[in-house]
C-alpha positions in Angstrom: -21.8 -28.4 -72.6 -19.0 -30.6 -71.8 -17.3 -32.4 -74.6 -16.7 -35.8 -75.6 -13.5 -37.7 -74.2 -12.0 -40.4 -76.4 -10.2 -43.6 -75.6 -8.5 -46.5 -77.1 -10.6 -48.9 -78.7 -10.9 -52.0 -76.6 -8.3 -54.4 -77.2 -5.5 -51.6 -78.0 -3.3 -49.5 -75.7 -1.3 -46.7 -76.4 2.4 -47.1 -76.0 4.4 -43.8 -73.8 8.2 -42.8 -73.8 8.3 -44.5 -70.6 7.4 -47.7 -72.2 8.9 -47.1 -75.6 11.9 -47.4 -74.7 11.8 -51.0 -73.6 10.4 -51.9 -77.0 12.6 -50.0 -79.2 15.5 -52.0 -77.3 13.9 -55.2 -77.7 13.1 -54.2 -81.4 16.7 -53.2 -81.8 17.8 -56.5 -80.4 15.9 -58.6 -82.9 17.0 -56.4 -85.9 20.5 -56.9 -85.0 20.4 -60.8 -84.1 18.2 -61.7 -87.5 20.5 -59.7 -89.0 23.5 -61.6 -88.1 21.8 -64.8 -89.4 21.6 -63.2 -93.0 17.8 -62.0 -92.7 16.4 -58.9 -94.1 14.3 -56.5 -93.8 10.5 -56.5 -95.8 7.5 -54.6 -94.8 4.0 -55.4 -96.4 0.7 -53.3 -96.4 -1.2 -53.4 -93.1 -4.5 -54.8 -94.9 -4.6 -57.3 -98.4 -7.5 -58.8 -99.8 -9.7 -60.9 -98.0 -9.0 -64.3 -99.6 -5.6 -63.9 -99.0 -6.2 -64.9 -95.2 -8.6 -67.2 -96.4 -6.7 -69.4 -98.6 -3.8 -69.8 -96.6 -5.0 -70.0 -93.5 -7.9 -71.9 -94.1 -11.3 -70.6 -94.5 -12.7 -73.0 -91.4 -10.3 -71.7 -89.2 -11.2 -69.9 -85.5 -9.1 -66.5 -87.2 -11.1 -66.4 -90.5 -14.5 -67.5 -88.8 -14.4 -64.9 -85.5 -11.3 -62.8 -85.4 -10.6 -61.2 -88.7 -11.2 -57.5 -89.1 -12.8 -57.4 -92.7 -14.3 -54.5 -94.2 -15.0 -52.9 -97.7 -13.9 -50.3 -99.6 -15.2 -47.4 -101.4 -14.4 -49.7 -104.3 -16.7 -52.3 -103.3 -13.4 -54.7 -102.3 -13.4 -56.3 -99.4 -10.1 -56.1 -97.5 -8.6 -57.5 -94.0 -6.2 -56.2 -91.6 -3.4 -58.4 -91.2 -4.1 -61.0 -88.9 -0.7 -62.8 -89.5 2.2 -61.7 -91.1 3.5 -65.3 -93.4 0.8 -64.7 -95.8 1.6 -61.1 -97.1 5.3 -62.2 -97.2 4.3 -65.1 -99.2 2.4 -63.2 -101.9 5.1 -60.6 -102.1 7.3 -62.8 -103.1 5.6 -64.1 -105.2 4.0 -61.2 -106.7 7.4 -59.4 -107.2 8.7 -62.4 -108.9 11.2 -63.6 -106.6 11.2 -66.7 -107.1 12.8 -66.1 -110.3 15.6 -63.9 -109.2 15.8 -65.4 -106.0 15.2 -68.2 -105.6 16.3 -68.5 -101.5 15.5 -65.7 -99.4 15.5 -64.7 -95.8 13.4 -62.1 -94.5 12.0 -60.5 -91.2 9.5 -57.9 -90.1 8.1 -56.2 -87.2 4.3 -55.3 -87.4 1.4 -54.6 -86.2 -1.2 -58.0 -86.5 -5.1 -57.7 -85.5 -7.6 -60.1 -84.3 -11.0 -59.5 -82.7 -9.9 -61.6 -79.5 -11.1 -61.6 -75.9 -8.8 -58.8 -74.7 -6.4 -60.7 -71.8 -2.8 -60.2 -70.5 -0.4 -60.7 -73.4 -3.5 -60.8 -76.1 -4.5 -57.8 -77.3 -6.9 -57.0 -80.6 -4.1 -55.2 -82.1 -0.7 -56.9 -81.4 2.9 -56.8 -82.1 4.9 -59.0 -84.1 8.4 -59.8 -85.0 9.0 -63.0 -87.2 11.0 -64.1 -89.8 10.3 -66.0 -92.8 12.9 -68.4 -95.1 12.0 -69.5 -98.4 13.2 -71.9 -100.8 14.7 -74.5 -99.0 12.8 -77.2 -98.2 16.8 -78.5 -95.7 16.1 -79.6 -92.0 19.1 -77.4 -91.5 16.9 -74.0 -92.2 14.0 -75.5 -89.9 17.1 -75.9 -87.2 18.4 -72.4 -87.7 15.2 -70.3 -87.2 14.1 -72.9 -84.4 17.9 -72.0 -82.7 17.4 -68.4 -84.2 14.1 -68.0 -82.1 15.4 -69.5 -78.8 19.1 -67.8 -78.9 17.2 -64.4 -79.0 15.1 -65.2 -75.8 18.4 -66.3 -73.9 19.7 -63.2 -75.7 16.7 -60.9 -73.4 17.2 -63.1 -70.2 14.5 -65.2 -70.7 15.2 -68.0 -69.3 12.0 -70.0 -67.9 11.1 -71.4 -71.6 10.0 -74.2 -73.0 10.5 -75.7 -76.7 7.9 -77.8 -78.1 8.6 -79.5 -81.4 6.0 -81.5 -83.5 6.0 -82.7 -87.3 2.3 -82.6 -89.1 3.5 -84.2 -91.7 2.9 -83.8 -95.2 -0.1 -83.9 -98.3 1.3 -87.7 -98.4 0.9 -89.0 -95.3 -1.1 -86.8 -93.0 -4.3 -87.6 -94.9 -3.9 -91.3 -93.0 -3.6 -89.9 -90.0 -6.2 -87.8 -90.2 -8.4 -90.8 -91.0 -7.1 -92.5 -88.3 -7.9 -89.3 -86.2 -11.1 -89.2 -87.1 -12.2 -92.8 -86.0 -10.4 -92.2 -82.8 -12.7 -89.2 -82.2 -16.5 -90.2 -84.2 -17.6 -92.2 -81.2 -16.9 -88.8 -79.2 -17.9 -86.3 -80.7 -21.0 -85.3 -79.0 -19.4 -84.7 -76.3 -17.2 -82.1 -77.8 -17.8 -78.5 -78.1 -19.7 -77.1 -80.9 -16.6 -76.2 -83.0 -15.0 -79.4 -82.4 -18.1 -81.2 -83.4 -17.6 -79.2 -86.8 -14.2 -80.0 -86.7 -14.4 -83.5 -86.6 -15.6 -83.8 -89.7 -14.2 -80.6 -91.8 -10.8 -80.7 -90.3 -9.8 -83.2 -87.3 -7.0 -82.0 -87.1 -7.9 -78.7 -85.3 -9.5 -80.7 -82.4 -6.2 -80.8 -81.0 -5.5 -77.4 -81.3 -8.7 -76.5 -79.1 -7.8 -75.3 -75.7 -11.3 -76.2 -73.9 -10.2 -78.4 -71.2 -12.9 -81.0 -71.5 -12.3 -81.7 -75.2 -8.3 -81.8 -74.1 -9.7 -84.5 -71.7 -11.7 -86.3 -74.2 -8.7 -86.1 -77.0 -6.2 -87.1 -74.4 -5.5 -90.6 -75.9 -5.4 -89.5 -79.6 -2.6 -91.8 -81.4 0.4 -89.9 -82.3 1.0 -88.5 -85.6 5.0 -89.8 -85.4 3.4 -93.1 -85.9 2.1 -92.4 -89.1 4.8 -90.4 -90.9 6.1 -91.0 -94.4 9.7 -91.9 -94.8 10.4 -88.0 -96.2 9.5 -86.6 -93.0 10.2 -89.0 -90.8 14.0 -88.6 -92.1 13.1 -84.5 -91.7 12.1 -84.6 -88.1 14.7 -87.0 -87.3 17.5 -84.7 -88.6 16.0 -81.6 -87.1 16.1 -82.9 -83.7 19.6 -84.3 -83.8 20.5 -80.9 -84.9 18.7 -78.9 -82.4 20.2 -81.8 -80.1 24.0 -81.0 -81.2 23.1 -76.8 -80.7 22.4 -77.6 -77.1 18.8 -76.3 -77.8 16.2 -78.7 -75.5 12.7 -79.3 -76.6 9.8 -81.9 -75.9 7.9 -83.5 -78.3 4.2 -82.7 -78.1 2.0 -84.7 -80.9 -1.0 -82.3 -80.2 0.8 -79.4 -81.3 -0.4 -78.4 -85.1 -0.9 -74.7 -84.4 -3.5 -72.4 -85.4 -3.2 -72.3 -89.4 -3.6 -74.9 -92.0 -0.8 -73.9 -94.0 2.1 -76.1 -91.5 3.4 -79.4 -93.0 6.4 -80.9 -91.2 8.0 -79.0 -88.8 5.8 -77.3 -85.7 7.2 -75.5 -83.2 6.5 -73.0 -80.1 8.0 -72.0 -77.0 6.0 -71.2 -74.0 7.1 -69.8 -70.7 5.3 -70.5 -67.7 5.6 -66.5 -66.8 2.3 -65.7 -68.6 -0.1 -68.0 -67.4 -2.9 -69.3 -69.6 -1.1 -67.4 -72.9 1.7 -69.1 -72.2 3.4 -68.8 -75.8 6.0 -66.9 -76.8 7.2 -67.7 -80.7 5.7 -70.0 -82.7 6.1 -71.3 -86.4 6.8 -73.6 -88.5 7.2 -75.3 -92.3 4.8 -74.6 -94.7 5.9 -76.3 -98.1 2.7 -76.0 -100.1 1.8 -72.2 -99.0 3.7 -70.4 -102.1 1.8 -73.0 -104.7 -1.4 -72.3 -102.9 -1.3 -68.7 -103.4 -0.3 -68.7 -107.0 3.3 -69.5 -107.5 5.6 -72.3 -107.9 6.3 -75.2 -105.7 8.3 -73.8 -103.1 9.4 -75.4 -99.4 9.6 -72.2 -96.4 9.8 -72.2 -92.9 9.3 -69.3 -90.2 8.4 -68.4 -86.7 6.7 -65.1 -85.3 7.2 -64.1 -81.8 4.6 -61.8 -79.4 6.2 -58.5 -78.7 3.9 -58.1 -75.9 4.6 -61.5 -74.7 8.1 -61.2 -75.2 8.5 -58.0 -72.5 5.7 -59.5 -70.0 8.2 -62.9 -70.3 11.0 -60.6 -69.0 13.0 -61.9 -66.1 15.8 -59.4 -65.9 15.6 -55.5 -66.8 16.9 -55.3 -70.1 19.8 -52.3 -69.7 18.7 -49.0 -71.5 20.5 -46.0 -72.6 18.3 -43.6 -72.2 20.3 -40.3 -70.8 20.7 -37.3 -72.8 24.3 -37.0 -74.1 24.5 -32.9 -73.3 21.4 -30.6 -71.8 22.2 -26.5 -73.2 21.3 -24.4 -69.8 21.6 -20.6 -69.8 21.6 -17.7 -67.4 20.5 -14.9 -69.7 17.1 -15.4 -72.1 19.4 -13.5 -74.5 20.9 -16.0 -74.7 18.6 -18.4 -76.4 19.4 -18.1 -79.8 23.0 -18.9 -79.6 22.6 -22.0 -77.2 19.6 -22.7 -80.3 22.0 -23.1 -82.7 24.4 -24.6 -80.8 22.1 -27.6 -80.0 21.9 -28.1 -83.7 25.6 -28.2 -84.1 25.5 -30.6 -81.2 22.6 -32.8 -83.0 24.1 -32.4 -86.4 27.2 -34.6 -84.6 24.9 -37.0 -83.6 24.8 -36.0 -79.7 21.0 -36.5 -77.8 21.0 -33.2 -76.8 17.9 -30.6 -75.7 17.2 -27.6 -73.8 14.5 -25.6 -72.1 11.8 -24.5 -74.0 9.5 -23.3 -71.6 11.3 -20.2 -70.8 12.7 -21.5 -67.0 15.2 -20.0 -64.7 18.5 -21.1 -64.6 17.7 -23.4 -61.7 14.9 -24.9 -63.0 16.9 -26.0 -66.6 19.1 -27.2 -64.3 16.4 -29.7 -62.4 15.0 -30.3 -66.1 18.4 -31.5 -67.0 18.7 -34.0 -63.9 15.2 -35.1 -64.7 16.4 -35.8 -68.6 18.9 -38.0 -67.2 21.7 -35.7 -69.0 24.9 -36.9 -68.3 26.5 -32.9 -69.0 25.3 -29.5 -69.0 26.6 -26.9 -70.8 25.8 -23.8 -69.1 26.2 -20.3 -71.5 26.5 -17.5 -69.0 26.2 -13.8 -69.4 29.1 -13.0 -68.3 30.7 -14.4 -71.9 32.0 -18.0 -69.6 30.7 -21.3 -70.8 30.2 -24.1 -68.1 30.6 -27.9 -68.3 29.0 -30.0 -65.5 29.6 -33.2 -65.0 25.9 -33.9 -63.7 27.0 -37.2 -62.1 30.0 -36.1 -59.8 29.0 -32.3 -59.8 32.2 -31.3 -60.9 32.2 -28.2 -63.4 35.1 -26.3 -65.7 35.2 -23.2 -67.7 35.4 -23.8 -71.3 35.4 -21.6 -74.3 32.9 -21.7 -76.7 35.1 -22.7 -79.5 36.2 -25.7 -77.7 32.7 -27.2 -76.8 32.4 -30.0 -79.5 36.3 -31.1 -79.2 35.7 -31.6 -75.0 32.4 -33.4 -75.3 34.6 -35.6 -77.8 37.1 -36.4 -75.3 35.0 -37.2 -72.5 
């Protein structure tokens, strides 16, 4: 009886050392550039209560409706995986009273998000995110720093076919005219919308917009602008954000039908796309969301932030991204009684903080040796029977004696 083989759940993938690599760079890129800017660190639980997701997001959106993960309990709660990762860094700091004690924060993650999506290149059910979140300013300066933040970092990995798209939603004060406006524009339409437009339409106009079916993109074409209709507050916001993005040499186009995917956004919208990936052409995304820390429970308080694909972000890739992956020192020996020595000796050689390994499938001489070249090791240390100790430079071949005692203080000169 043969029995059962498992695989991936549809939508995931497993990632192997050969890939790995690639992603821990990238990931150690990002940690090092938002770090640099003053962001830190913050890590929040992989599921949170349902209504969480629902209140910010908005409970008619596309990711509350179809793509959320929900389940219950043994404690009869009904919980969601984390379909984006603003929300559980807004209710952490608010839960943890940070708003008291800190009243202007950076932060930034990298995490896992899921959403029950048509599995495609660049879209997976369970994807990869790294994003930062400011709160407590409510400055056009903080919008232009994570905006400048998001596309240095993409020049940083040699991405270099992008495109910035800036928008401004507006705000409680004025975007309720436009959406009025918006809705007149798109009545004498609707029928020949698609069924969640038609919905739309009346619960949220806005979202029509947002929907990538190319006939209602047709039929929407021609919607007025929502620049038109700004307030004088964020009219004097996006104007200052641009001329700041301007005088940081970062380029963008203005697209009035951006308003992203969440109804949290007020002001500032943002994404870059690169024409790399085809019909998932984004990259990063994000934006200001002034009223999301009230909604949830807390005080008044402005934020901004941006997430960017992880996935997207390495099938974006024009360049190979340089990685050190060689082993520092390989321990080879002649004699199997040998092994315990050259044992501890690679934890001597750890404990200083070399990547080192050896053979631990009980090979000849020659095969360590072969292991080693396939490890990438740039030396091998060779302990012979004989009492000799060899170092090979595994690049130009060339090999000296060397006594034991004077391993670590050679491998520290060269």
């Amino acid at each position: 009886m043969s029995k059962q083989r498992y695989s991936v759940p549809r939508g995931t993938r497993d990632i192997l050392p050969a890939e790995s690599a690639l992603w821990h760079r990238i990931e150690e890129l990002f940690r090092r550039t938002v770090e640099s800017f003053g962001y830190k660190e913050i890590r929040t639980p992989t599921f949170e209560e349902v209504g969480l997701f629902a209140r910010s997001i908005g409970e008619d959106s596309d990711i509350v409706n179809k793509e959320m993960y929900v389940f219950q309990d043994r404690g009869g709660r009904t919980l969601a995986l984390r379909p984006e990762g603003t929300a559980s860094v807004v209710r952490a700091y608010i839960e943890h009273g940070l708003y008291v004690t800190q009243p202007f924060v950076k932060f930034y993650y990298i995490t896992s998000l899921f959403r029950y999506e048509r599995p495609q290149a660049g879209r997976f059910r369970e994807h990869h995110q790294m994003g930062v979140e400011a709160i407590g300013s409510g400055s056009p300066y903080i919008d232009a720093e994570v905006i400048y933040l998001a596309y240095h970092f993409l020049d940083l990995v040699r991405i270099k076919e992008k495109t910035l798209y800036l928008n401004s939603v507006g705000c409680p004060i004025c975007r309720p005219r436009y959406v009025e406006k918006l809705k007149e524009f798109l009545l004498p339409v609707r029928d020949k919308l698609c069924e969640d437009c038609q919905r739309r339409v009346i619960i949220n106009p806005l979202r029509v917009l947002d929907c990538k079916r190319e006939t209602c993109r047709e039929l929407t074409a021609q919607v007025p602008p929502i620049y038109d209709y700004l307030c004088e507050e964020c009219s004097e916001h996006f104007d200052k954000l641009k001329q700041l993005l301007g005088k940081l040499g970062v380029p963008f186009q203005l697209s009035p039908r951006l308003v992203r995917g969440l109804d949290y956004y007020t002001k500032t919208a943002f994404e870059i796309v690169s024409n790399r990936l085809g019909a998932q052409s984004s990259i990063c995304g994000g934006g200001r969301y002034d009223g999301l820390v009230e909604e949830l429970g807390g005080p008044p308080t402005p934020g901004v932030g941006m997430g960017m694909g992880l996935e997207r972000v390495i099938l974006a890739l024009e360049e190979e991204i340089p990685l050190d992956e060689k082993l520092d020192v390989f321990l080879a020996f002649d004699d199997e009684a040998l092994r315990d020595e050259a044992f501890l000796l690679l934890m001597k050689l750890r404990e200083q903080g070399w990547k080192a390994d050896m053979d631990y499938q009980h090979k000849s001489l020659k095969s360590q040796l072969r292991q080693a070249n396939r490890l990438g090791a740039k030396y091998t240390l060779i302990l012979k029977g004989n009492g000799q100790t060899v170092l090979r430079d595994m690049q130009s071949g060339v090999q000296e004696e060397i006594s034991l005692e004077e391993v670590m203080k050679r491998l520290k000169q060269i």
